[in-house]
Phi, psi and omega in degrees: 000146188265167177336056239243333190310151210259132141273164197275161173336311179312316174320313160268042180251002187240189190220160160264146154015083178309333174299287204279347173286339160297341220254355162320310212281339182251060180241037138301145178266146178089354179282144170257122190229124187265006189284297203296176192232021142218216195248184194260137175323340166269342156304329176326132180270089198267350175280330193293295198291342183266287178289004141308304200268337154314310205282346160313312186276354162267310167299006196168065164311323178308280169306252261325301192237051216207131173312159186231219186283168167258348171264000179133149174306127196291316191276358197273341151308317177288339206262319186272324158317330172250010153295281166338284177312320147319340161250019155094031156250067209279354180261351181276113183256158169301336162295016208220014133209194160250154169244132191245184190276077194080169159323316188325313183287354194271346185279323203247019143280005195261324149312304179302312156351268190249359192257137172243149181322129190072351158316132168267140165235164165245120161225160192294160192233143330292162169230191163324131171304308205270003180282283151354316192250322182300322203279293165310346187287327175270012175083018176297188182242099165279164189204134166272132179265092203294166167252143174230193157342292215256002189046177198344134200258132191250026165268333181275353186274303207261024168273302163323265177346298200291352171244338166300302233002088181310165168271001217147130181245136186253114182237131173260076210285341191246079159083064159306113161279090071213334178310328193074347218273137190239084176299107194333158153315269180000290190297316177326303187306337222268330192288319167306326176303296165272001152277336179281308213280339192229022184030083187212109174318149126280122158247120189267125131308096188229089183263337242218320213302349180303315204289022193290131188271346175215249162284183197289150150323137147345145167289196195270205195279326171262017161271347183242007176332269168329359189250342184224106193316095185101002161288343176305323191254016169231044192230139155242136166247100184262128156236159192199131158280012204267008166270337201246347193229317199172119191262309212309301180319321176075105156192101166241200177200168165198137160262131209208175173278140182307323165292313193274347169329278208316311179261359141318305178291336179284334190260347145290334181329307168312323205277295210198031161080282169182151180326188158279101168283345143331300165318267181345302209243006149283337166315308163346267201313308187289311159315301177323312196291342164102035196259350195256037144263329152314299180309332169282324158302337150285318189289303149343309190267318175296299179311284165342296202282327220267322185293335181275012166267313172316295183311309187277355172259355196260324154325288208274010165275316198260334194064218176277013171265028174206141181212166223180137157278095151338108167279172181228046170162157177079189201270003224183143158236133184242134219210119177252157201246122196262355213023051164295154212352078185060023177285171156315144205239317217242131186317310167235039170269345175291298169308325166278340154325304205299319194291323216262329159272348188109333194276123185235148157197200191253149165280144167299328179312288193330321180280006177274147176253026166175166197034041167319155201251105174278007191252346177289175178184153178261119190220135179244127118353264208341295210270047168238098154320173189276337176282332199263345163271327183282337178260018167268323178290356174270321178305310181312310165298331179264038176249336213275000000 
């Protein structure tokens, strides 16, 4: 007899994944797939992370592998306030975030949190997929903000606030997944501004601000907090070591105003107890140990030569039927398709051309939470060598 129980209601406001329903399409032998979102696995620093959970297991075995706090394992709190400071965020102490099981979990205690059926937030189009599916799961209304170059365009953002007043506005400001888009100094300021002027949370996300390819990014948003008097206490900060250090550890953090902490941590409580302290104090440990500014000047140099061979292959394949901002920094070029001389227009009728040369990567509509743009589409760089980005992208081209 089959399955009959009624699921809940939340359940139809969400979809599954256009990402993971492709990765279906990819056990072709031989596909070059440019779809994921993350970053690549010979990077892993695996001798550095190897001697963390030795020195975990050595120095406190006990914690080590023994349950723990639900805001986080203490000292990998004290090590990452001061990765933060290190990026000219100096005011952030360890009581002043929690650590959760990747971002991910920190967007859906934020769900859990501040969103009630029908509450509106604003994110950016495009945005996170899963930001998307998450935000919608608590029954928000999303509203969109367009992105440029220049990331969120913030005459239209406080137009929006201000006709809305959301309950929260969510933003990726730094090398945006799916945009690449590097929201200006300028804009930052402008944004911290119209949250103190409309009492309106920020939520910043920043999983990416590490991967910059040249000079340093604007600092973020909460490092740049502290300059405008009451934007501190109307800011959320999600940070994740899983781009820069090991997505497998599950170790992100937030940063929050001391009430909604409290009640982030009482609703993990729900969710899992507490992050893998396991996880945790090899992380501890591996921050302490100084390793990750090396590791970060390699995965720098490499991600930088492979997006500028994606770009340049990307010229000389597709031409003018496809145009694109070079990032300068994070996993991903996001690209729209002009049908210049009768070429393809539309992201995923492109995408299924592509599987069809060997080649994969996501159409753009998804990631909109409203007027997807069909002609866009997302190709990640990270995990391809340069010879396998240079023939996927001539595949793409005998794909147009």
């Amino acid at each position: 007899m089959p399955f009959t129980t009624p699921f809940a209601d939340r359940l139809n406001n969400v979809e599954t994944s256009a990402i993971r329903e492709l990765f279906k399409l990819l056990g072709k032998p031989g596909i070059i797939s440019f779809a994921g979102g993350f970053p690549d696995s010979n990077m892993f620093d695996v001798d550095g992370i190897r001697e963390a959970v030795n020195a975990a297991l050595t120095d406190n075995p006990g914690a080590t592998l023994q349950y723990g706090a639900t805001e986080g394992h203490p000292p990998l709190r004290e090590q990452l306030a001061q990765f933060m400071a290190s990026k000219g965020a100096r005011g952030v102490a360890a009581n002043d975030l929690i650590v959760t099981t990747g971002s991910q979990q920190a967007l859906d205690l934020l769900g859990k949190t501040l969103i009630s059926p029908g509450d509106k937030v604003i994110v950016e189009g495009p945005t996170f997929l899963a930001t998307i599916q998450c935000f919608r799961l608590y029954g928000a209304e999303l509203i969109t903000v367009p992105v440029d170059g220049e990331g969120a365009q913030t005459d239209r953002l406080e137009a929006l606030i201000a006709e809305h007043k959301p309950k929260f506005v969510y933003l990726i400001p730094t090398f945006g997944n799916p945009s690449g888009a590097l929201t200006s100094l300028a804009r930052r300021q402008a944004i911290l501004q119209m949250a103190v002027k409309h009492d309106t949370l920020i939520v910043e996300d920043d999983p990416y601000g590490d991967l910059y390819f040249g000079d340093a990014p604007p600092p973020s948003l909460l490092a740049l907090a502290d300059s405008v008097p009451g934007a501190r206490e109307r800011l959320v900060h999600c940070g994740s070591l899983s781009k820069v250090l090991s997505p497998g550890l599950r170790v992100g953090w937030m940063v929050a105003p001391a009430e909604l902490l409290a009640k982030a941590t009482m609703c993990k409580q729900f969710s899992d107890a507490h992050t893998s302290t396991f996880a945790q104090a090899t992380a501890e440990q591996y921050l302490k140990a100084g390793r990750m500014p090396g590791t970060l000047a390699r995965v720098r140099q490499v991600y930088a030569e492979r997006a500028r061979a994606m770009c340049q292959a990307l010229r000389r394949e597709l031409g003018d039927a496809i145009e694109f901002v070079e990032p300068q920094g994070g996993l991903f070029v996001w690209a729209r398709l002009t049908g210049a001389g009768g070429k393809v227009s539309d992201g995923a009728v492109f995408a299924k051309k592509a599987i069809e040369q060997g080649v994969a990567f996501v159409p753009g509509a998804p990631f909109y939470a409203t007027q997807p743009e069909h002609a866009t589409l997302r190709l990640s760089f990270a995990t391809a060598p340069i010879d396998k980005i240079e023939e996927g992208i001539a595949r793409l081209g005998r794909a147009l």
